[in-house]
C-alpha positions as CSV (number, residue, x, y, z in Angstrom):
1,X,33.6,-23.3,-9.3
2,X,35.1,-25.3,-12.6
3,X,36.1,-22.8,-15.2
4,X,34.0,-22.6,-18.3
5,X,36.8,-23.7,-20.5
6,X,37.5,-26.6,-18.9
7,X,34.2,-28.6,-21.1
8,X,36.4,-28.3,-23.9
9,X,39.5,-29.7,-22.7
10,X,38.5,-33.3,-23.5
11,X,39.1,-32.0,-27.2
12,X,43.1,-31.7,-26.9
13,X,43.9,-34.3,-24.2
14,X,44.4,-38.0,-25.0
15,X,44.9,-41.3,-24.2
16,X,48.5,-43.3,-25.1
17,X,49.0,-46.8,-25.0
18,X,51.5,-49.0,-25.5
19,X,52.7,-52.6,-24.3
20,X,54.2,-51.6,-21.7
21,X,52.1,-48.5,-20.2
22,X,49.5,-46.2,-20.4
23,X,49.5,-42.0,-20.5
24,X,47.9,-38.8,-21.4
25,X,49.2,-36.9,-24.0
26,X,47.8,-33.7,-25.5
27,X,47.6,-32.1,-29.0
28,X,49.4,-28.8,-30.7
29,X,47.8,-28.3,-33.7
30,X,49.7,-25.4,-34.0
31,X,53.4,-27.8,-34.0
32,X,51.4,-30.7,-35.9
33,X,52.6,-32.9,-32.5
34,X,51.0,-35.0,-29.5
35,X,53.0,-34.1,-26.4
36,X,53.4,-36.8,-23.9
37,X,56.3,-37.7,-21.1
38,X,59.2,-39.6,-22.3
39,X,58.9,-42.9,-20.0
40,X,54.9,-43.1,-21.2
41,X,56.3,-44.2,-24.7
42,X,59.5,-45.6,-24.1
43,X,61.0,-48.8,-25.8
44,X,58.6,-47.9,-28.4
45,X,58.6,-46.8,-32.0
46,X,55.0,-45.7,-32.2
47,X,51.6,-45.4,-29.6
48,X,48.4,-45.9,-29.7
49,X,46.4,-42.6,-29.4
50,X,42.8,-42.1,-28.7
51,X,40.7,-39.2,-27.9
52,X,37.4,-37.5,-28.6
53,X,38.5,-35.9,-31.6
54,X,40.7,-39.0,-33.3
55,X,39.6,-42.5,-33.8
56,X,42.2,-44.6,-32.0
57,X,45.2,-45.6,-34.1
58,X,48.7,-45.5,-34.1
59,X,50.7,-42.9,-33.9
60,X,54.8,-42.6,-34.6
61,X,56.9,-41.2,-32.1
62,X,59.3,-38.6,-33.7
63,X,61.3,-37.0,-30.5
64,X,62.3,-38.3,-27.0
65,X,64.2,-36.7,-24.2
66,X,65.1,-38.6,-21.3
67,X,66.4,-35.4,-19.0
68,X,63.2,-33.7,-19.2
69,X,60.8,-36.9,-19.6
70,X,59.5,-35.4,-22.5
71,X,58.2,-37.1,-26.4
72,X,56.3,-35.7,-29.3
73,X,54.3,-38.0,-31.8
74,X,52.7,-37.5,-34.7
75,X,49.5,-35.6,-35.2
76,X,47.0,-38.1,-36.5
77,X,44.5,-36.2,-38.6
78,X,42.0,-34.7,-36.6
79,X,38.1,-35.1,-36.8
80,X,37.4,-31.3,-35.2
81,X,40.9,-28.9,-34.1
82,X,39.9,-28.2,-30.5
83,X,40.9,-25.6,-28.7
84,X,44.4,-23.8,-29.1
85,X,46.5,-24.2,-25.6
86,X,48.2,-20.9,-24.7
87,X,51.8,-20.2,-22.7
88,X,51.0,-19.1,-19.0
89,X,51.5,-15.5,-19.5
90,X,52.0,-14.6,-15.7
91,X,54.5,-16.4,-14.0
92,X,52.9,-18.9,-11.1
93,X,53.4,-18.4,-7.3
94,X,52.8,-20.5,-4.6
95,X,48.9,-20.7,-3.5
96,X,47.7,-20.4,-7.0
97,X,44.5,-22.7,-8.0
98,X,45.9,-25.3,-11.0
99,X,44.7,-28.1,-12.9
100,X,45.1,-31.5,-13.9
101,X,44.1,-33.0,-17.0
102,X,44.7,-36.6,-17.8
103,X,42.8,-40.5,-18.6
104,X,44.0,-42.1,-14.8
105,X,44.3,-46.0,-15.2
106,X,43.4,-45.6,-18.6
107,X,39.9,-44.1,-18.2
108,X,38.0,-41.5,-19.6
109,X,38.8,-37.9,-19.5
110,X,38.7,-36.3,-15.9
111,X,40.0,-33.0,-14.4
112,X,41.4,-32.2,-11.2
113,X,41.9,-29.0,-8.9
114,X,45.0,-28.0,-6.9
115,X,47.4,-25.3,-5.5
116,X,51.1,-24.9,-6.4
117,X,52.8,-25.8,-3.5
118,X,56.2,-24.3,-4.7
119,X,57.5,-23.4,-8.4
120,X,60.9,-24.2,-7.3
121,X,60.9,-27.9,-6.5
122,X,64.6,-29.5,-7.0
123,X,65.3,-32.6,-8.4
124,X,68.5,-34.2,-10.3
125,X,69.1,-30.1,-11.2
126,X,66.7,-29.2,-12.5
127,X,63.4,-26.8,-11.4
128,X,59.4,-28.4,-11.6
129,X,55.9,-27.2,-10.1
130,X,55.0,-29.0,-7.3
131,X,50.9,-29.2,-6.7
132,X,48.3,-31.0,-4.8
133,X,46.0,-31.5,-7.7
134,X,45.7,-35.5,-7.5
135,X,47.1,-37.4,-9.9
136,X,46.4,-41.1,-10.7
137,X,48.7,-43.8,-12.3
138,X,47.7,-42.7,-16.5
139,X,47.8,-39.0,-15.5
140,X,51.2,-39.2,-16.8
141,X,52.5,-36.7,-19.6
142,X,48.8,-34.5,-19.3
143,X,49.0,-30.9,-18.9
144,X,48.8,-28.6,-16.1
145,X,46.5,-25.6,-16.6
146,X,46.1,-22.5,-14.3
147,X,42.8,-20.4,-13.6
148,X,43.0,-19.0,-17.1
149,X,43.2,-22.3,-19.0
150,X,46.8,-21.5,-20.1
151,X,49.4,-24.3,-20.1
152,X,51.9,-24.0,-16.8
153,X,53.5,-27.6,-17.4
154,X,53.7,-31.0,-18.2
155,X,52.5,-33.4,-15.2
156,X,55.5,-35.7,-15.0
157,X,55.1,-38.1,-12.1
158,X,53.3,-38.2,-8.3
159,X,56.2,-38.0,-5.6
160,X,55.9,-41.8,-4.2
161,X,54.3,-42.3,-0.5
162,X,52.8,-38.2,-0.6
163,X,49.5,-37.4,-0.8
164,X,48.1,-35.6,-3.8
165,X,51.7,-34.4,-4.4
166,X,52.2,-33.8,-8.1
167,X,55.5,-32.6,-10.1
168,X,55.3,-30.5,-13.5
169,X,57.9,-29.8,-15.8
170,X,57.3,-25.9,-16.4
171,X,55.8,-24.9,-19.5
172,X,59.5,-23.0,-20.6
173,X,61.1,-26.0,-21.5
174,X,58.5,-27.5,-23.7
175,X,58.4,-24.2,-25.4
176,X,61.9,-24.5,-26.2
177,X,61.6,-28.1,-27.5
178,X,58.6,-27.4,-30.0
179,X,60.9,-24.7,-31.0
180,X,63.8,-26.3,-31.6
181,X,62.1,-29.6,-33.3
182,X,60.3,-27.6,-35.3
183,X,63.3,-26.6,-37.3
184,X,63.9,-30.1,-38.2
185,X,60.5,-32.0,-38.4
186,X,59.6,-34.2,-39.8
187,X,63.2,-36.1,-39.0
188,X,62.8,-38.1,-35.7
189,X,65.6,-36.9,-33.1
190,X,66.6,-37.7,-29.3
191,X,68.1,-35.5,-26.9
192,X,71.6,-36.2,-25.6
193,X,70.8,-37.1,-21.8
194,X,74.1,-35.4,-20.4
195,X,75.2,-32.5,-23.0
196,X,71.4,-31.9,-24.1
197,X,72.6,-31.8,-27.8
198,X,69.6,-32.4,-30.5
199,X,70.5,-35.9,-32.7
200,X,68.7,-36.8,-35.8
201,X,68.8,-40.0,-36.5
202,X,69.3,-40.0,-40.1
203,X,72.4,-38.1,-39.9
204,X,73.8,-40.3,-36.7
205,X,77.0,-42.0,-37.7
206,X,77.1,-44.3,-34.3
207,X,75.0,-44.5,-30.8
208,X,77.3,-42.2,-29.1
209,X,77.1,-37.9,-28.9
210,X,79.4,-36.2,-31.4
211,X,79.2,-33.4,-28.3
212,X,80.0,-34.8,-25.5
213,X,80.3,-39.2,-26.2
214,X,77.6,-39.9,-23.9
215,X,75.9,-43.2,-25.2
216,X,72.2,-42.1,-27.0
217,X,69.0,-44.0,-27.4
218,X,67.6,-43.4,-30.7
219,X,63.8,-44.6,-31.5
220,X,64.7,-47.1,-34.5
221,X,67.2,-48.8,-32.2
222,X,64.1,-49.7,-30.3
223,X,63.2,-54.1,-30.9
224,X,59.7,-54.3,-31.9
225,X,57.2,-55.7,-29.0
226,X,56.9,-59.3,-29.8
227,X,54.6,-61.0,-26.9
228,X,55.2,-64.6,-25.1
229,X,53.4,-67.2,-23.3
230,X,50.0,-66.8,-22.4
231,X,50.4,-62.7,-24.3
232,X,51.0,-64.3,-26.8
233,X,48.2,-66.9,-27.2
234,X,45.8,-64.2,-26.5
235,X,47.0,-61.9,-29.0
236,X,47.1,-65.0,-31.8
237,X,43.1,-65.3,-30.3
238,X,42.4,-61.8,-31.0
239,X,44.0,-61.7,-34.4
240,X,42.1,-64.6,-35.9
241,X,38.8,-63.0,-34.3
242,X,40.3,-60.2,-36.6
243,X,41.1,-57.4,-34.3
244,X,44.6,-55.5,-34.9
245,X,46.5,-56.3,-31.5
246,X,48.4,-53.1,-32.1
247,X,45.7,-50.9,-31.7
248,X,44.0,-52.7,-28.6
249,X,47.6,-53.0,-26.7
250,X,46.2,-51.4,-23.4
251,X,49.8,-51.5,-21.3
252,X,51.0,-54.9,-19.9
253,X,48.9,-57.7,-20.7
254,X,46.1,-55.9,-21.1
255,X,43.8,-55.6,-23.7
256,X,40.9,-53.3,-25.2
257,X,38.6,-54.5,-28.4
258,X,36.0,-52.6,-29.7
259,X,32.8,-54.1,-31.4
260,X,29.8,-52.5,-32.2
261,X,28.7,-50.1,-29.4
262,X,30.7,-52.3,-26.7
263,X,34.4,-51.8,-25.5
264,X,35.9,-55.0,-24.2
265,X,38.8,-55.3,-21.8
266,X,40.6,-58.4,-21.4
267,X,43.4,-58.4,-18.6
268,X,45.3,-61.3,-17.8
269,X,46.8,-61.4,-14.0
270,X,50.0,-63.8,-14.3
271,X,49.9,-64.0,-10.0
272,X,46.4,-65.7,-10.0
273,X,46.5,-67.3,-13.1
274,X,43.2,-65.7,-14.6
275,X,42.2,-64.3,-17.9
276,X,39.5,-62.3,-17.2
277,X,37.2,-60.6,-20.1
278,X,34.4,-57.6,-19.3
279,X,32.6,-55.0,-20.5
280,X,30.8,-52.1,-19.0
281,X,27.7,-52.1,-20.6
282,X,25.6,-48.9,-18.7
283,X,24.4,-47.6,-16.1
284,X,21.2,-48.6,-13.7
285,X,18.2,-47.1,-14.6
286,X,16.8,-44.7,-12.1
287,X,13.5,-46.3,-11.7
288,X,11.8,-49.5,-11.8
289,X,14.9,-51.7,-11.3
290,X,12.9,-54.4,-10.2
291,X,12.6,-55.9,-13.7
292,X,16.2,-55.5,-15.0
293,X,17.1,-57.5,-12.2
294,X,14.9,-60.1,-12.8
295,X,16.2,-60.2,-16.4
296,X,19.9,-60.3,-15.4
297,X,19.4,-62.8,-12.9
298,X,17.5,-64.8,-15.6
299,X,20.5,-64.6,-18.5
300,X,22.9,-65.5,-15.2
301,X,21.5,-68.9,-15.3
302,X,20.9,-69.0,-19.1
303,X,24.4,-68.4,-20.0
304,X,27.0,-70.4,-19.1
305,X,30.5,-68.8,-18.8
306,X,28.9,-64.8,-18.9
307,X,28.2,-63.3,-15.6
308,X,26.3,-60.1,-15.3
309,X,27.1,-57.9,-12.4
310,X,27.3,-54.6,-11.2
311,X,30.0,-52.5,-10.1
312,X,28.9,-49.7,-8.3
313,X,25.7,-48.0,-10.9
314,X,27.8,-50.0,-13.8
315,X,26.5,-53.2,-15.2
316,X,29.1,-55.6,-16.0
317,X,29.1,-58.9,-18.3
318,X,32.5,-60.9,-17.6
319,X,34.5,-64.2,-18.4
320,X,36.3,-66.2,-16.4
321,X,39.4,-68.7,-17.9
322,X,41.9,-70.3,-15.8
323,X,44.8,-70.1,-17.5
324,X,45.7,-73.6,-17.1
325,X,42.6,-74.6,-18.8
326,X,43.3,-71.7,-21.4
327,X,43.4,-74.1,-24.6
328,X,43.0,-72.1,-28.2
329,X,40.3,-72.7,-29.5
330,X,38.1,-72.7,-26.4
331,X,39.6,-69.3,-25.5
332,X,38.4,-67.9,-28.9
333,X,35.3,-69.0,-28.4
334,X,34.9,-67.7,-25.1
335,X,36.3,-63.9,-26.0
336,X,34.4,-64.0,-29.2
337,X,31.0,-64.6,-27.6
338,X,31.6,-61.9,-24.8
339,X,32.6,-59.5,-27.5
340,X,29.5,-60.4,-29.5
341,X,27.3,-60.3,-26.0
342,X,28.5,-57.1,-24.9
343,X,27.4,-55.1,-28.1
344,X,24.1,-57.0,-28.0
345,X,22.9,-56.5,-24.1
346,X,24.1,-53.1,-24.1
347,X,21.0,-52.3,-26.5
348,X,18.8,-54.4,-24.7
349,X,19.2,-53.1,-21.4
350,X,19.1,-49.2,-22.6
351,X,16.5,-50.0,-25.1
352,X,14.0,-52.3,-23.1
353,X,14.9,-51.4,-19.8
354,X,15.7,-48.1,-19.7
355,X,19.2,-48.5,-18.8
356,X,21.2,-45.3,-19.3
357,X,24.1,-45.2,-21.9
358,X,27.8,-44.4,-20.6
359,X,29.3,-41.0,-21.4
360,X,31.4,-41.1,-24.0
């Protein structure tokens, strides 16, 4: 049975982007932070962060630690505080019933159940939680929650080739972080990888630890993301179609615009050569399907270069562009009329047809 307070959890977990990769993160109102894993945000200055209770925008990254994979950004201003997370207050065992919070591959909010398999799981010395609560590629810097709704841990990563087998940095450390960046904030700082001494980059003199010498990466020494090639062409398309590129970075060369009532994703797949442009626009209705197929079969042969077709309950309308065949202004064109479809038909279909509308 899933815990009443699990409804509410969609409040304080959120979804990172950045050019590179997506994540979870999740809020602490409390340390005016977004708490995330380290290699989610990497080579970055700043993220893109979305969730039910923020409008997606960017956010600056302010800390990074490479030895315990974790990074705090900052707290956009909030539409509704959610729910306070609280430190596990009994100490976990093996067998106990856990959960997983996170957006895998980038999609909505989702929650999954699990047992710790061992509280002591060794790895480059140091101690995580190991659990069978599955985690998906996006799960990524999300929190781990026991029966009570309190936080055990920090989902870092999925041991490669296991089955459902998750590792969590223990809540104790991030407890010690907040602390200690909480005396300082809001200066950005890095963590010294070997010594673990706390840098702030204002007062760094050079790229090395006045501790211990070790070399340090400091988040202004990151070179902003400038895209190439066919990235690059579709983010000049998307910026004349006035859409910040920023905000719809999605991971690598993938792309999420917002228009209306319709979210667009455009993905281009560098292997097959395709630059390929859909939208979810709702679900099948429950009854009497007979005539929304008859319509969508009817705008297939209407409109040239839109598809309609379903995945799964979902109806989909998509583009196709070979890249080779990927000249400017045809490839505006193209995006700009999906973009402009999708936030039409999505109406239509719920409004004439009784389509049902996607959760949001």
């Amino acid at each position: 049975m899933v815990p009443e307070w699990v409804k509410d959890l969609n409040k304080i977990v959120v979804q990172i982007a950045t050019p590179y990769a997506t994540g979870t993160g999740f809020i602490f109102p409390a340390h005016d932070v977004i708490v995330t894993n380290e290699h989610v945000v990497r080579d970055n200055r700043n993220a893109v962060v979305e969730g039910a209770v923020m409008k997606r925008q960017l956010a600056d990254i302010l800390y990074i630690d490479e030895k315990y994979d974790i990074a705090l950004l900052q707290l956009p201003k909030l539409k509704e505080v959610g729910p306070q997370l609280n430190w596990c207050s009994i100490p976990p065992t093996k067998g106990s019933q856990v959960f997983a919070c996170g957006h895998p591959f980038g999609y909505k909010f989702s929650v999954t159940q699990g047992i710790i398999s061992t509280v002591e799981y060794e790895l480059g010395n140091l101690y995580y939680i190991q659990h069978d609560a599955a985690l998906n590629p996006g799960n990524s810097g999300g929190p781990l929650l026991n029966d009570r709704g309190e936080l055990l841990g920090v989902n870092t990563f999925m041991v490669e080739e296991g089955q459902n087998i998750g590792i969590a940095l223990p809540f104790g450390k991030l407890r010690q972080i907040l602390t200690d960046y909480d005396q300082i904030k809001p200066e950005r700082a890095s963590r010294c990888p070997s010594c673990e001494f706390l840098l702030f980059e204002e007062r760094a003199q050079n790229d090395y630890c006045p501790n211990c010498g070790a070399v340090v990466k400091y988040i202004s020494d990151v070179q902003e993301y400038e895209p190439v090639g066919i990235g690059k062409k579709i983010e000049d398309v998307l910026s004349q179609l006035g859409y910040d590129v920023a905000i719809c970075r999605r991971g690598m060369s993938n792309w999420e615009i917002t228009h209306g009532s319709a979210k667009v994703n455009v993905a281009y797949h560098e292997q097959s050569g395709f630059l390929i442009a859909d939208a979810t626009l709702c679900y099948l209705p429950k009854t009497s399907m007979e005539d929304i197929y008859t319509y969508l079969m009817k705008q297939n042969y209407h409109n040239k270069g839109m598809t309609f077709s379903l995945k799964d309950n979902n109806i989909v309308i998509s583009s196709l562009i070979y890249d080779q065949h990927m000249h400017f202004e045809s490839c505006k064109k193209i995006i700009d009329r999906l973009i402009k479809s999708a936030d039409k038909y999505d109406n239509i279909l719920i409004q004439n047809f009784g389509a049902e509308a996607l959760l949001q």
